[in-house]
N, C-alpha and C positions, 0 to 999 in steps of 0.2 A: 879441815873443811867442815862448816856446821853444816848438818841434815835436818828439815823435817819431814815426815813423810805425809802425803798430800792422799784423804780418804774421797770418795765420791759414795755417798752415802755413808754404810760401813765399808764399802772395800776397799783395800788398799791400789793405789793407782800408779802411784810413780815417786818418786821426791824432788825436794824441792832444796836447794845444795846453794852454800852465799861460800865462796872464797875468801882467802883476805883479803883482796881489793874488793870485797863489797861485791862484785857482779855475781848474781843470781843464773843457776842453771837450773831445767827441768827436765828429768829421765822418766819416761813411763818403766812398769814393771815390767820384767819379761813375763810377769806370771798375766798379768793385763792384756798386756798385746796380745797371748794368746788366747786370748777369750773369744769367743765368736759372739758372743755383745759386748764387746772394748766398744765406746764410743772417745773421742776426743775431748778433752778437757774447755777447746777453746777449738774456732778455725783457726788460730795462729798456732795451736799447737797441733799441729797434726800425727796421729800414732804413729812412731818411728821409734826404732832402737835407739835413732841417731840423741845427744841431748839436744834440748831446744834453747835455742841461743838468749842471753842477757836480755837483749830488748824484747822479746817477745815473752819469756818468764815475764819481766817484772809488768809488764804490758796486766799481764792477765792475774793476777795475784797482788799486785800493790791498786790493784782496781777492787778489791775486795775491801781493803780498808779504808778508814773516817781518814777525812782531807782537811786542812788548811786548820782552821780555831781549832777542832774538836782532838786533832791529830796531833797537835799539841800540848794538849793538856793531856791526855790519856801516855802520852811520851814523860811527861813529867812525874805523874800520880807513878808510875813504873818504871821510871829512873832510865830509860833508855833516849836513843837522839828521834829526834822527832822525823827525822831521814834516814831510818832504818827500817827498811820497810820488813827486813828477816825477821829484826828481833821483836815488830809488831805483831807480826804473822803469829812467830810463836807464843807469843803470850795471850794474846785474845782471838786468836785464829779456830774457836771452837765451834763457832756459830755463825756461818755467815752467811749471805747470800747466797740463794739458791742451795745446792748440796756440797757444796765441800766445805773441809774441815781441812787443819792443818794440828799434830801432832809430834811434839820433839820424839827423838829416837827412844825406844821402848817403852812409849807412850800409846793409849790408844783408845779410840773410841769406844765408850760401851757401850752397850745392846741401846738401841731407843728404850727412850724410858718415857713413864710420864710424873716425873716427878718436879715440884713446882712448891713456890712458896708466893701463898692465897695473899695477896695486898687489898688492908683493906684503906676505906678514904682519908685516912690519915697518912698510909704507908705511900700513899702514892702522890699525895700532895709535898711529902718532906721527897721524893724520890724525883719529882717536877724540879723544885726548888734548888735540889742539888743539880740536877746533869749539865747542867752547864760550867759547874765547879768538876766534875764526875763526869765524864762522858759515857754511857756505855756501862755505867756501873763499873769503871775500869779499877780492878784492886781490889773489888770484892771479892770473898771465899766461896769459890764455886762456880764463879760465872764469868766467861769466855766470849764474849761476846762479840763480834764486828761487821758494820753496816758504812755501807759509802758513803759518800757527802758530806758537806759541812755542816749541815744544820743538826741541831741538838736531836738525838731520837733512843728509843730504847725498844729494841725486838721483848716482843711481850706475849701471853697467852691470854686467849681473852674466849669468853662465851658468854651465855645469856645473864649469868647471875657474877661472873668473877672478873676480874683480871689478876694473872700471876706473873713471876719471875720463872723461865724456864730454870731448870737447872738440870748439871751432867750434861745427857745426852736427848734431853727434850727439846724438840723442835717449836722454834716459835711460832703463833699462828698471825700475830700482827704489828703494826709496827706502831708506838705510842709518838706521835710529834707533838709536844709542849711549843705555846705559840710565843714566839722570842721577843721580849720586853719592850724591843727598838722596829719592833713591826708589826704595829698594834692591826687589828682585822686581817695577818695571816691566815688563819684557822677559819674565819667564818669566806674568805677569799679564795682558799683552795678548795675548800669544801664546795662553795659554788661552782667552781670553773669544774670540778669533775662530777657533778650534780648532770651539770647542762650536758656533759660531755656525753652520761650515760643517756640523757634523756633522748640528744639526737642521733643517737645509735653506736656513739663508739665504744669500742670493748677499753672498759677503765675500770682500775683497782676498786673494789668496795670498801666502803669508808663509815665511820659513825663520828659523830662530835658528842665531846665529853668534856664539861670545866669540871676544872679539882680545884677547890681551894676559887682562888680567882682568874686560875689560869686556862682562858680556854683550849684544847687540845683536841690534836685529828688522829682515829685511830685507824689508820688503815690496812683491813685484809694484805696478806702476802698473796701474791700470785704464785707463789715459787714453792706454794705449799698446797697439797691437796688432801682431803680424808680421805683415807682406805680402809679394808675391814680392821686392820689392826691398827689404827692411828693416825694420826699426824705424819704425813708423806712428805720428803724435800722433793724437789725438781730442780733439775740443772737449769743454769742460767749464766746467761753474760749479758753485760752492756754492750752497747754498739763501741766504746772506744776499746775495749779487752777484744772484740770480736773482731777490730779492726787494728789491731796494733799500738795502738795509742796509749801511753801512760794518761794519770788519771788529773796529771796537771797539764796536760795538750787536751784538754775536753770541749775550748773553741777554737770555733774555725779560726778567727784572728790569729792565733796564737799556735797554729800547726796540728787542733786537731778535727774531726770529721767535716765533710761538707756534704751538701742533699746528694749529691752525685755521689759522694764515695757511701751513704746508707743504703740508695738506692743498687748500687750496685750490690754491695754485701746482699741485699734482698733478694735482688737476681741471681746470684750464685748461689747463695746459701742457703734459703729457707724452700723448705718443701714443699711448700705453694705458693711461688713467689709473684701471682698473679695477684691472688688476695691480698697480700703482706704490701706489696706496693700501693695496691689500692687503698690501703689503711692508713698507711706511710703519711700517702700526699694528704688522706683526710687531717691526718692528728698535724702534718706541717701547717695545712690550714686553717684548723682549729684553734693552732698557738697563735698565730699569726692573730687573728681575730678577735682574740681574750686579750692580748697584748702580751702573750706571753714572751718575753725578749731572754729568756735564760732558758730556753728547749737545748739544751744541748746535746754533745753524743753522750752522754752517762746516763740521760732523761728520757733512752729507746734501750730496749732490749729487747734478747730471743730468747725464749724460753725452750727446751728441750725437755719432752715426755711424750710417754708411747712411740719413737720410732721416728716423731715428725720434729722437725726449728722451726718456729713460727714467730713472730711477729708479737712480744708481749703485750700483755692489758698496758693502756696507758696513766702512769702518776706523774706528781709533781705537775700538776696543772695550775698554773698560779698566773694571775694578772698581772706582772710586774709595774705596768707602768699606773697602777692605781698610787705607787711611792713616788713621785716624779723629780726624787732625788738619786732614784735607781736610773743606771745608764740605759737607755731604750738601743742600745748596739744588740744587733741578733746575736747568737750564741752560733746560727747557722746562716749564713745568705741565702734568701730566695730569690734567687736568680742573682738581677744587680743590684738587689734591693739589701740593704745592710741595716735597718733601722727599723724598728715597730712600729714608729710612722708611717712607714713606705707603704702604703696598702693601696698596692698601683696592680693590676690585672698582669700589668706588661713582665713585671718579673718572675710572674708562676709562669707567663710562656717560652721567657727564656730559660726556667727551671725546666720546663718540659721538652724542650729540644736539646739541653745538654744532657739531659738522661735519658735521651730516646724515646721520650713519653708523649701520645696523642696530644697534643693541645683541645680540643674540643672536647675530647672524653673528662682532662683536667678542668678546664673552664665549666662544663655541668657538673661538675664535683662542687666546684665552688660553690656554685649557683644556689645547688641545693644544700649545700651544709649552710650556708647565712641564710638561705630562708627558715629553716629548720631553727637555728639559733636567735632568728630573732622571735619567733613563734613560741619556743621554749624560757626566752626572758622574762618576756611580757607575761610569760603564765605564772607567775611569784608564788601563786600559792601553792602550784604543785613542786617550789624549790625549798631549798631550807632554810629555816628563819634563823637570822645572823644573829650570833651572839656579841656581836659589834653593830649594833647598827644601822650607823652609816658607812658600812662598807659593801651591805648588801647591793640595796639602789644603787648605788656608785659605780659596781662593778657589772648592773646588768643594766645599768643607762649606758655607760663606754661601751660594751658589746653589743649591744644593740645597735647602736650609733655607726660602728665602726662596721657592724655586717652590711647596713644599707648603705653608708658610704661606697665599700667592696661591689654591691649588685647595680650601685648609682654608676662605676668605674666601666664595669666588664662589659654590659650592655653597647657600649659607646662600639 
């Protein structure tokens, strides 16, 4: 039976165990458990001597790696199957979201470090150019890298005068998105929709735009990372599908993974101010709802853990989808009976709001006031950011506009 052993931070926590048939098991330490700050890796894994079963390992550890294009290629570039989720783990399982790391046997993290290799506008124009051949830097000498999703990206170190390559045990502080060939006004699109999002008060990743070469690119802060006196900090973290059991190809509802009901519950259970965390919830469902975002799904919510509290992460991945209208407008989650990004009917937040035992009215002034708020904040263009596309800008804050008075045209009635 292969081992790796599974760090949260630098300490060691438990392992992570594939048998020959492939099924994954997860033990904490006995030396963990006896901690009197053991925290749980996941809610699916709860501190137990017991190991934690197949579907709930891979639930929460193949939710840490790149999916579908990138998971591919990075399977190739390292000669492993592209549905092996162990033998990803161990190979670029050094750097990933949030605080853990994964180490083959007598392997082991070393001390944080800050050691980094300085790119300069050349390094990082050929390093754009690649990762779509390259995901991840995968197979480079030194660098362990892994991040979820499909889309092209690279965990990077960034400040006022640099951007570098972590390396070893350097923690990344941001994340680099190169805008993909076949979707031209990505980068100046997501950049907007989490512009507006900060503006009307919701807690969203910080972000900057940067073209390299002619590629425009979103560099977005980590939430999962904080300064402290000594450095560059990780913070635990999960997705709502790792949080909720879900492998990381069940991430829509269609398809068997989360629905608002099952978030909202995790929130009521889980999060330690689950008053707040709901109230966020219904904002960021309405605020997708509203941008058009039709790809919010469970991968695209998380909780963050640091200091003692779960809460409700900053929100990313805020993107218009239907500004492509070759992209399917099917929600990633139902609001309510509403399955479509067209649906911008009032009547499905109140059936959302009675299957999850939520006020209707308190929901309906949520609405009220985030589309007022959103259409106040489109129209004000110059306090947004100037698109490095264009025409994607206007485009994308005429449709939101458009679609929030539509929304306050609806609910009135």
């Amino acid at each position: 039976m292969s081992a790796l052993t599974v760090y949260l931070r630098s300490e060691p926590v438990g392992t992570l165990a594939q048998d020959e048939s492939g099924m994954l098991q997860f033990t904490y330490a006995a030396e963990w458990l006896g901690r009197d700050d053991a925290t749980p890796l996941s809610r699916m894994l709860p501190l137990s001597p017991t190991p934690c079963a197949h579907k709930f390992a891979r639930s929460f550890f193949a939710g840490i790696l790149p999916e579908e294009g990138p998971r591919a290629v990075i399977a190739r570039i390292l000669g492993i199957s592209d549905g092996n989720d162990f033998a990803m783990l161990e190979r670029i399982g050094g750097e990933c979201a949030g605080a853990v790391s994964l180490f083959p046997e007598g392997q082991y993290p070393r001390p944080v470090e800050s050691r980094v290799s300085v790119l300069d506008e050349r390094d990082i124009i050929a390093i754009v150019e690649e990762l779509p051949r390259r995901p991840l830097m995968a197979g480079e000498e030194g660098i362990r890298l892994s991040l979820a999703g499909a889309q092209d990206k690279l965990p990077v170190i960034m400040d006022a005068d640099s951007i570098a390559l972590p390396l070893g045990n350097t923690p990344s502080t941001h994340i680099l998105k190169p805008e993909p060939k076949h979707f031209p006004g990505l980068v100046a699109n997501e950049a907007f929709c989490m512009d507006l999002a900060r503006r009307v008060g919701l807690k969203v990743a910080g972000k900057a735009v940067r073209v390299f070469g002619k590629t425009p690119c979103l560099v977005v802060r980590r939430y999962d990372r904080e300064q402290g006196a000594a450095g560059t900090i990780r913070l635990h973290q999960e997705d709502f599908c790792q949080a909720l059991g879900r492998p990381p190809e069940r991430k829509y509802q269609q398809e068997g993974g989360p629905t608002v009901r099952d978030c909202v519950g995790l929130l009521r259970e889980w999060s330690t101010t689950p008053v707040l965390d709901i109230l966020a919830f219904v904002d960021a469902l309405t605020f997708n709802l509203l941008i058009g975002n039709a790809d919010a799904h469970g991968k695209n919510y998380s909780m963050i853990y640091a200091a003692g509290a779960r809460r409700l992460a900053p929100l990313y991945d805020l993107v218009s989808t239907i500004a492509w209208p070759e992209l399917s407008t099917r929600l990633a989650m139902n609001i309510g009976h509403g399955k479509h990004a067209n649906d911008l009917n009032p009547a499905h937040f109140k059936s959302l709001a009675d299957d999850c035992d939520l006020g209707w009215p308190m929901v309906r002034e949520r609405i009220r006031n985030l589309a007022d708020k959103m259409i106040a904040a489109a129209n004000d263009r110059v306090a947004l950011i100037e698109s490095s596309v264009p025409v994607m800008f206007p485009k994308v804050a005429d449709m939101v506009r458009e679609r929030c008075e539509r929304m306050l045209k609806l609910i009135v009635r």
